[in-house]
C-alpha angles and dihedrals in degrees: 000000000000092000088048089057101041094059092041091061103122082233089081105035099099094052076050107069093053100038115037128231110210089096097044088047096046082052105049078043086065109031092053081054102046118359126263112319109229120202112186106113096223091057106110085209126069087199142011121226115237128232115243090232096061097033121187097273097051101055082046091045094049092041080058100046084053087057088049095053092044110100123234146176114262114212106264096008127123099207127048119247133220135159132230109218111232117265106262106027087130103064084035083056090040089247122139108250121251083257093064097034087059090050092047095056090050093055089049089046093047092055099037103242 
């Protein structure tokens, strides 16, 4: 399955084994099925749909890749540790790249959707 795939790119095995994946996958898993779930009781909508040109995985994957990139202390360390994701995980994921996400966002901004 595609969730499967995405976080078992090598780009993210070393983040791995530090910050676990079951959750992010459970929740690519659901989100590819029925939209983001959203919990806050005075929302009027239970989901959101997604665009097709951010899909599920891509906006988990990349929550992941930012926990990845956030730096922590390790137990008995005395630096703290962080990883940089490898240039290109995005088109190996088929995600748009951060390049294209930010363009993306102008143009939405520019026409007021």
């Amino acid at each position: 399955e595609e969730c499967n795939r995405v976080f078992s790119l090598s780009t993210f095995d070393d983040c791995g084994s530090y910050h676990g994946r079951d959750n992010f996958i459970t929740a690519c898993i659901f989100d590819e099925c029925k939209g983001i779930n959203i919990l806050n009781p005075l929302s009027p909508i239970d989901t959101l749909e997604f665009d097709d040109k951010y899909p599920p995985k891509c906006v988990i994957l990349e929550a992941y890749a930012m926990r990845c990139e956030s730096p922590f202390w390790d137990q008995g360390k005395d630096e703290k540790i962080s990883f940089k994701m490898a240039a290109g995980w995005e088109k190996e994921a088929g995600c748009p790249s951060a390049e294209e996400r930010k363009e993306d966002i102008q143009n939405r901004m520019f026409l007021g959707l």
